[in-house]
KELO-322971 format. One line per 3 residues: number of its first residue (from 1); their letters; for each residue x, y, z of N, C-alpha, C, CB. Coordinates in pm, whole numbers, padded with zeros to 5 digits. Atoms other than C-alpha are relative to their C-alpha. Glycine has a CB too. Layout:
NUM	A	X/Y/Z/X/Y/Z/X/Y/Z/X/Y/Z; ...
***
This chain:
1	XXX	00084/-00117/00000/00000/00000/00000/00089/00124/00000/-00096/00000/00121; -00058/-00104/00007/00127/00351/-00087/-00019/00087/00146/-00050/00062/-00124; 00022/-00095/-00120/00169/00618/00173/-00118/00106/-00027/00141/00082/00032
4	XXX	00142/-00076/00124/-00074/00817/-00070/-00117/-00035/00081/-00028/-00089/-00195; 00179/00099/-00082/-00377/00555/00042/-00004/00023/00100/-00032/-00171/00020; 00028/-00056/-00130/-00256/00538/00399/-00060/00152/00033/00121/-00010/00062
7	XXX	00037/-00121/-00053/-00284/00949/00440/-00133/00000/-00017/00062/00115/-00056; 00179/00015/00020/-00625/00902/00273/-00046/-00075/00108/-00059/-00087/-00144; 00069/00077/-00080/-00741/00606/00492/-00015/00085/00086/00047/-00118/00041
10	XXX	00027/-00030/-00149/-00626/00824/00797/-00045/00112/-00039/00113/00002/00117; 00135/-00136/00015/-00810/01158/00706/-00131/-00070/-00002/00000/00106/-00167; 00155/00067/-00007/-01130/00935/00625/00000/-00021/00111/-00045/-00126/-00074
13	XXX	00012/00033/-00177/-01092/00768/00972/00007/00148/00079/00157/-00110/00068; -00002/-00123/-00125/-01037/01114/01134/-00092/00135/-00049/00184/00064/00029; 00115/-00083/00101/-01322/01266/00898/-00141/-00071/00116/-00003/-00075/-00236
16	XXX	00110/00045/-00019/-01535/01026/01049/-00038/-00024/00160/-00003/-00112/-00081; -00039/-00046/-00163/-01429/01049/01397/-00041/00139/00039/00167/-00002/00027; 00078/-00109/-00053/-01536/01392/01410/-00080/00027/-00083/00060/00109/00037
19	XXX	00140/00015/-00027/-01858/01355/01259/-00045/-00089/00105/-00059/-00039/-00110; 00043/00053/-00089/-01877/01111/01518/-00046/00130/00108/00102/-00104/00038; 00024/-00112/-00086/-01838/01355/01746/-00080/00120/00038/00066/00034/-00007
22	XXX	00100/-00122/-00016/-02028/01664/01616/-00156/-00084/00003/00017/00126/-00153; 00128/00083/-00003/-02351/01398/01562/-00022/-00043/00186/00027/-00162/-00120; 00000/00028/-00160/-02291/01316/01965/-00047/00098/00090/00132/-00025/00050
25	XXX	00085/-00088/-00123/-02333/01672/02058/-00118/00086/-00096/00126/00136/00105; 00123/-00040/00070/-02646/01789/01825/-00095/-00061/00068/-00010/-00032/-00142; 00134/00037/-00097/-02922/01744/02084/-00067/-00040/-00101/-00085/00118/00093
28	XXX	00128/00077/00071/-03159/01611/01803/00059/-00124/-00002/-00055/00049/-00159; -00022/00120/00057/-02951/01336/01780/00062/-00103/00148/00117/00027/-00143; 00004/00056/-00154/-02930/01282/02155/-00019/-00119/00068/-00079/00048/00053
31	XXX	00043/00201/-00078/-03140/00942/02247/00059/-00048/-00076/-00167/-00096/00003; -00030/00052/00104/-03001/00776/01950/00127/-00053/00050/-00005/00084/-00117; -00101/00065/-00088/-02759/00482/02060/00110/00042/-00165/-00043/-00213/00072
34	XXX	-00110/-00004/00050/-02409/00477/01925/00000/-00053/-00124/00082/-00048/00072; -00029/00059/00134/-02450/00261/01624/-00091/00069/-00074/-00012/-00154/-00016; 00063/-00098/00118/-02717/00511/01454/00073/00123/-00007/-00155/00042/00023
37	XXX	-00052/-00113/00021/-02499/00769/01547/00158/-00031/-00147/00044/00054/00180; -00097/00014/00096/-02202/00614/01364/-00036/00011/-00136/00056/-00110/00015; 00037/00010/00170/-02405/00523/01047/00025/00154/-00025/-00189/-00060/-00050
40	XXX	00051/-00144/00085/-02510/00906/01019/00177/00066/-00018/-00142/00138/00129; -00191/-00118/00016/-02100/01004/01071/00046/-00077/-00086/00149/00017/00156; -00053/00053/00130/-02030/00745/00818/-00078/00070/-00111/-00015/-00160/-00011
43	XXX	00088/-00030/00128/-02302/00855/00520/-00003/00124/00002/-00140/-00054/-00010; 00020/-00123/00041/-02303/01232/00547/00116/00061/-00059/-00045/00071/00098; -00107/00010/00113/-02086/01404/00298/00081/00135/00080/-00068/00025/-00198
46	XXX	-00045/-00150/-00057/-01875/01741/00370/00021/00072/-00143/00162/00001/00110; 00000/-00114/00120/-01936/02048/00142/00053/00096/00024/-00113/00051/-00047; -00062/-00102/00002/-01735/02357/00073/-00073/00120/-00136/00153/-00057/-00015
49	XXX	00108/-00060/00075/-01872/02662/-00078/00084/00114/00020/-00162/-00004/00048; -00053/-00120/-00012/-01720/02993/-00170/-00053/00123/00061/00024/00025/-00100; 00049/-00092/-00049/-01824/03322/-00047/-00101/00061/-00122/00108/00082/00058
52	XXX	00116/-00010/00080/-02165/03389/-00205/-00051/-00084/-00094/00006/00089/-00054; 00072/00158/00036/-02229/03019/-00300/-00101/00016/00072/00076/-00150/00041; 00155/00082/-00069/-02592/02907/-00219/00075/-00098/00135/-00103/-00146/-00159
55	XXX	-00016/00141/-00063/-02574/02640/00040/-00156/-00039/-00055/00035/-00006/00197; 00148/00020/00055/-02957/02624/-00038/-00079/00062/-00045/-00067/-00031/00055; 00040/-00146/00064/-03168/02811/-00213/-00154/-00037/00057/00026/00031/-00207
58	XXX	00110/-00059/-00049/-03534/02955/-00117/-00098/-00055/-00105/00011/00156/00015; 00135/00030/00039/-03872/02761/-00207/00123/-00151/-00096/-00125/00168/-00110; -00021/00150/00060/-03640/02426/-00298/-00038/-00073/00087/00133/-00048/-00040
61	XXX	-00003/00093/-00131/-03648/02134/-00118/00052/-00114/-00004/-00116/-00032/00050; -00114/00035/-00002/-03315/02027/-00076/00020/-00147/00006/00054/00063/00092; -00004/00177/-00076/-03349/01674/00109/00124/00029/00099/00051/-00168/-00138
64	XXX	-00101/-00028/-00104/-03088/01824/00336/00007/00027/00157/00043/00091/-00041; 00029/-00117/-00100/-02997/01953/00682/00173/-00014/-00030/-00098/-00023/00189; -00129/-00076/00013/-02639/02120/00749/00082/00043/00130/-00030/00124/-00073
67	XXX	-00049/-00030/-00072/-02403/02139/01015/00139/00089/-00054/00000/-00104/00069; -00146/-00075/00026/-02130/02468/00952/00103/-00063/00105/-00009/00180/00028; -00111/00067/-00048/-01803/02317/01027/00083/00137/00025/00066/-00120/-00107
70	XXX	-00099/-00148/00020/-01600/02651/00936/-00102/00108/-00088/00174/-00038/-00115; 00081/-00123/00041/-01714/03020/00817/-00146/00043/00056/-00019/-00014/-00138; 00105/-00075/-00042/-02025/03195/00807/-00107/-00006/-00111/00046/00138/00033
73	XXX	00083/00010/00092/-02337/03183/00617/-00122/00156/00040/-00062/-00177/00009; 00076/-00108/-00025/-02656/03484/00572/-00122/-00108/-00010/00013/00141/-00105; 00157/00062/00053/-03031/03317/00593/-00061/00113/-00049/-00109/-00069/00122
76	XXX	00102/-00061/00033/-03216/03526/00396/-00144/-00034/-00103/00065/00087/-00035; 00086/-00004/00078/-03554/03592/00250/00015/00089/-00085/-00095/00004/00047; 00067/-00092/00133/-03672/03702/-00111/-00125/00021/00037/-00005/-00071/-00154
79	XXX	00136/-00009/-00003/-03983/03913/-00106/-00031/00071/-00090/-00054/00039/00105; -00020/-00140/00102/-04073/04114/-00444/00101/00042/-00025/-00049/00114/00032; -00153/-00002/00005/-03726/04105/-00514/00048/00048/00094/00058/00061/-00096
82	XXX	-00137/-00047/-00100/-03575/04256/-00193/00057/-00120/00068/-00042/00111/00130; -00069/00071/-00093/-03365/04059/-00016/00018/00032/00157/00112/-00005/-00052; 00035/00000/-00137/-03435/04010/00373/00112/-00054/00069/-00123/-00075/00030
85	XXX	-00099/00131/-00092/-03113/03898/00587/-00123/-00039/00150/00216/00099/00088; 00064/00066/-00079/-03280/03703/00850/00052/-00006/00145/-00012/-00112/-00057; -00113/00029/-00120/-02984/03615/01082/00120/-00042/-00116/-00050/-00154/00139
88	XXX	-00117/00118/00021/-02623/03444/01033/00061/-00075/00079/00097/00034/-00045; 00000/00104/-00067/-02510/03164/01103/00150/-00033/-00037/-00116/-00100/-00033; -00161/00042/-00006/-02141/03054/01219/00018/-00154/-00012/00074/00048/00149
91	XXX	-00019/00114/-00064/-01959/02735/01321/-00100/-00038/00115/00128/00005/00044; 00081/00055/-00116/-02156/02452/01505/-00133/00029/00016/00051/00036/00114; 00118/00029/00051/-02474/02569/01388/-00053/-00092/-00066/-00022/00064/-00048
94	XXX	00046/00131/00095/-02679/02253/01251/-00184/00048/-00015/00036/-00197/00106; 00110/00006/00022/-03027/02299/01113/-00062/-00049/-00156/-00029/00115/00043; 00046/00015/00103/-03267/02177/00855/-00016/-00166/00030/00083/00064/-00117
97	XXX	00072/00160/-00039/-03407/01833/01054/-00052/-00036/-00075/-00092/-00028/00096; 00090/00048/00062/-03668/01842/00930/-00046/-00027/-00165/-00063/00056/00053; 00006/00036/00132/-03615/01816/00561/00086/-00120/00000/00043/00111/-00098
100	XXX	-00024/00115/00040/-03459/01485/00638/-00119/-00051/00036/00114/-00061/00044; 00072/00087/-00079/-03767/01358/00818/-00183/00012/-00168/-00021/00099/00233; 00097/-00056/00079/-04026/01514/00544/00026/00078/-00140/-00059/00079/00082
103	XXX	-00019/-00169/00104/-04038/01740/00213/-00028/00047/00036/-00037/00057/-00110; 00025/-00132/-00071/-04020/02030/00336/00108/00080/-00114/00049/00004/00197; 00042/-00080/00139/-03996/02331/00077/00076/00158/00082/-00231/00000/-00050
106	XXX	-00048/-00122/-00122/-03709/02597/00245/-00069/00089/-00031/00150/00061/00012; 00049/-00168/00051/-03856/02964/00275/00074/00063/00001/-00088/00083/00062; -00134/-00078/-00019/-03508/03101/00286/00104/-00053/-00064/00043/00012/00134
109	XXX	-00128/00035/00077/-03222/03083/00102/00163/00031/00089/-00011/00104/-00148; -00145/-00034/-00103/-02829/03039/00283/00115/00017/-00084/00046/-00131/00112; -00130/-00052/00080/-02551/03236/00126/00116/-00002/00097/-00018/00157/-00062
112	XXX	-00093/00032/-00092/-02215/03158/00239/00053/00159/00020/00114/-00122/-00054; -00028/-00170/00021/-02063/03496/00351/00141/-00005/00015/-00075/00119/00121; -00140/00037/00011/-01717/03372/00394/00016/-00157/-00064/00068/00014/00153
115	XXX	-00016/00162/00051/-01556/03018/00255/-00040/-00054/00130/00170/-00063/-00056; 00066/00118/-00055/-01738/02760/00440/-00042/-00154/-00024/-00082/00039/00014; 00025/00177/00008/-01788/02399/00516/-00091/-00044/00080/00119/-00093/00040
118	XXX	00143/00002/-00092/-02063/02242/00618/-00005/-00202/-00027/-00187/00133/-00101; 00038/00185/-00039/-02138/01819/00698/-00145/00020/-00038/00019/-00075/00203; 00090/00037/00027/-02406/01748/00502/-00069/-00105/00021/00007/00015/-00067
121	XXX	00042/00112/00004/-02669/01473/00550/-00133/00000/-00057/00010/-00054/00114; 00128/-00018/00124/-02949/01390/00261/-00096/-00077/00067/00028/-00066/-00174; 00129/00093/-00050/-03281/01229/00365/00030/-00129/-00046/-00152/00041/-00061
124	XXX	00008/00162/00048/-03204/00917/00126/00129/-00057/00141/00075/-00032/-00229; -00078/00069/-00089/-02860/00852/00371/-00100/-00016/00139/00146/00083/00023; 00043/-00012/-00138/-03085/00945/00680/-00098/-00125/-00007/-00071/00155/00044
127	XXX	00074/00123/-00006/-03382/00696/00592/00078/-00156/-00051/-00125/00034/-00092; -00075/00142/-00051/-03122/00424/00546/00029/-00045/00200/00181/00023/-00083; -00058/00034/-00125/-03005/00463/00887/-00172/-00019/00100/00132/00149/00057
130	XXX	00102/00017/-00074/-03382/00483/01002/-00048/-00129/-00049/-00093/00110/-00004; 00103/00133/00042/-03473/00160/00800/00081/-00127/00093/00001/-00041/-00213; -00116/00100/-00121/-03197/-00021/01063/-00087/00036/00158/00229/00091/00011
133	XXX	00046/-00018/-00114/-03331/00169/01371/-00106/00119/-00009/00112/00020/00090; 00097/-00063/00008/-03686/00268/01370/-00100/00059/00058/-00026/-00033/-00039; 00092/-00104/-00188/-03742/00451/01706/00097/00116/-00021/00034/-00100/00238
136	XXX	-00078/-00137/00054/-03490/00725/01515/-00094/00089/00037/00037/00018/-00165; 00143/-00105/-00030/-03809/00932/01434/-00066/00057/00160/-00134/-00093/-00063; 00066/-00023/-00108/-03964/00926/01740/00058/00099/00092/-00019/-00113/00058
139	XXX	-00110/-00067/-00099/-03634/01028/01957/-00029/00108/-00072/00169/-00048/00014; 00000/-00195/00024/-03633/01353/01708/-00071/00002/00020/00016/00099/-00104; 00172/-00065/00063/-03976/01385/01676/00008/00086/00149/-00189/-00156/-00028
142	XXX	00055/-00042/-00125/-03964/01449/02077/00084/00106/00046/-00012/-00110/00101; -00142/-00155/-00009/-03595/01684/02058/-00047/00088/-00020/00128/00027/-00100; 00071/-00109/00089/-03831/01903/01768/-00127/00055/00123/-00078/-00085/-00174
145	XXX	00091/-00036/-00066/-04110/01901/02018/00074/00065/00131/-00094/-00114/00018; -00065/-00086/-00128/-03865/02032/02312/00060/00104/-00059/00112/-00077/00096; -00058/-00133/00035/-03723/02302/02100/-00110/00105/-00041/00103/-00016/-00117
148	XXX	00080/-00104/00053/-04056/02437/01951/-00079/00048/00137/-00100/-00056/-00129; 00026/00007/-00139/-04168/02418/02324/00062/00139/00053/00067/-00137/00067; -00072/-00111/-00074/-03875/02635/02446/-00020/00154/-00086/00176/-00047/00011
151	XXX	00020/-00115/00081/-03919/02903/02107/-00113/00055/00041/-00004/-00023/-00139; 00175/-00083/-00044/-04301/02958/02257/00008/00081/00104/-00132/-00104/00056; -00016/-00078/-00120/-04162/03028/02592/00054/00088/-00045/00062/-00045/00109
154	XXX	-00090/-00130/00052/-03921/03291/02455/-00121/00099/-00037/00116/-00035/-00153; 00062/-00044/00077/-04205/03407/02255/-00127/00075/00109/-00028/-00112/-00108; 00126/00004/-00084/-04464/03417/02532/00063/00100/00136/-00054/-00186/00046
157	XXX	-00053/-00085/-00098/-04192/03605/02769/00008/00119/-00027/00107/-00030/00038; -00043/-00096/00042/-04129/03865/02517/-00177/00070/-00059/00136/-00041/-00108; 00142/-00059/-00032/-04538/03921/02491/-00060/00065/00059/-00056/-00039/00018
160	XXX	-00013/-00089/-00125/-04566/03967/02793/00035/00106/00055/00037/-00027/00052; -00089/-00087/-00040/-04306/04187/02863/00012/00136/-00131/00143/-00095/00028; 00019/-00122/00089/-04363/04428/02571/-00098/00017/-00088/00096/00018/-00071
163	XXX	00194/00047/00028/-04772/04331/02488/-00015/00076/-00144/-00155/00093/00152; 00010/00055/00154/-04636/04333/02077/-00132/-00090/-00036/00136/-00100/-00032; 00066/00070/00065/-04934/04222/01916/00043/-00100/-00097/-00063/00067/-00042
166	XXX	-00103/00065/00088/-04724/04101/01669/00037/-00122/00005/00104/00051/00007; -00068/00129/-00067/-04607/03829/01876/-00127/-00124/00019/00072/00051/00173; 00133/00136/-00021/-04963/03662/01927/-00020/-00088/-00109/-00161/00059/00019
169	XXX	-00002/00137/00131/-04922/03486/01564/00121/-00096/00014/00020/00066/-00176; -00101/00099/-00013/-04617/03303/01713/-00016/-00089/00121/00130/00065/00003; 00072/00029/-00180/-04839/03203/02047/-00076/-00104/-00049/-00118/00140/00098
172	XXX	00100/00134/00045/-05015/02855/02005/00081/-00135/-00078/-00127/00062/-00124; -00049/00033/00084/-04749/02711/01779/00021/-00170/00073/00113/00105/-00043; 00004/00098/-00075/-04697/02432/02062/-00116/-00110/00010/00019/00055/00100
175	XX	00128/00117/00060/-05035/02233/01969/-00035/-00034/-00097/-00109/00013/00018; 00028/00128/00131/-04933/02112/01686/-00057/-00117/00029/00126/-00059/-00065
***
């Protein structure tokens, strides 16, 4: 074997070692024993993207979600052509669950704003690893339900505290 292959083998092994890792601390992926966690750090890919690459674009529906490894990205909305920044998003941000679990149809588009890398994982790799262990779903289903939980409280503190009408279309969202 060349030394060539070896360096490869050991970057893959230490590629996959820390997706191990970042998949360990992503609370959605929390209950989920060790061997679904491995599959997902084996099958997800890693993408690089220049500064003002898409990572996704607005009203697709990717089959993705995205953990930034390095750089920075903008979420924004199109509305009548303006462009809306939303927020940005650094390292160690991961979102976009739920377009492995469902089609789901982004309303926002993510421009990289510096070079960035991001650990991708597609719904087809994710429903492999759910057709092995099929109490996956459930564990997120109940992470998604503790985060949209905590966004109401936020939502319901900041109502309160500054009686925004505004805010009462983000009040209820918890009975799904």
């Amino acid at each position: 074997m060349s030394s060539g292959t070896n360096k490869s083998d050991s970057e893959d092994k230490s590629e996959f070692v820390s997706n191990l890792n970042i998949f360990r601390q992503i609370d959605f992926f929390s209950g989920i024993s060790i061997e679904g966690i491995k599959l997902f750090a084996f099958l997800c890919k890693r993408q690089s993207y220049k500064i003002d690459d898409y990572v996704f674009h607005q009203d697709d529906d990717d089959e993705c979600s995205y953990y930034i490894l390095s750089g920075k990205a903008k979420l924004v909305f199109v509305s009548e052509g303006k462009e809306h920044v939303i927020r940005e998003y650094e390292a160690e941000n991961y979102f976009g669950m739920l377009s492995l679990m469902t089609p789901m149809v982004k309303q926002f588009s993510l421009i990289a704003t510096q070079d960035t890398t991001c650990m991708v994982m597609a719904r087809a790799a994710f429903s492999k690893v759910v057709d092995q262990f099929p109490d996956i779903p459930l564990k997120i289903a109940r992470s998604i339900g503790q985060r949209v939980l905590h966004s109401e409280i936020k939502c319901i503190h900041a109502f309160e505290s500054t009686g925004r009408e505004d805010l009462k279309n983000l009040l209820g969202i918890s009975l799904l």
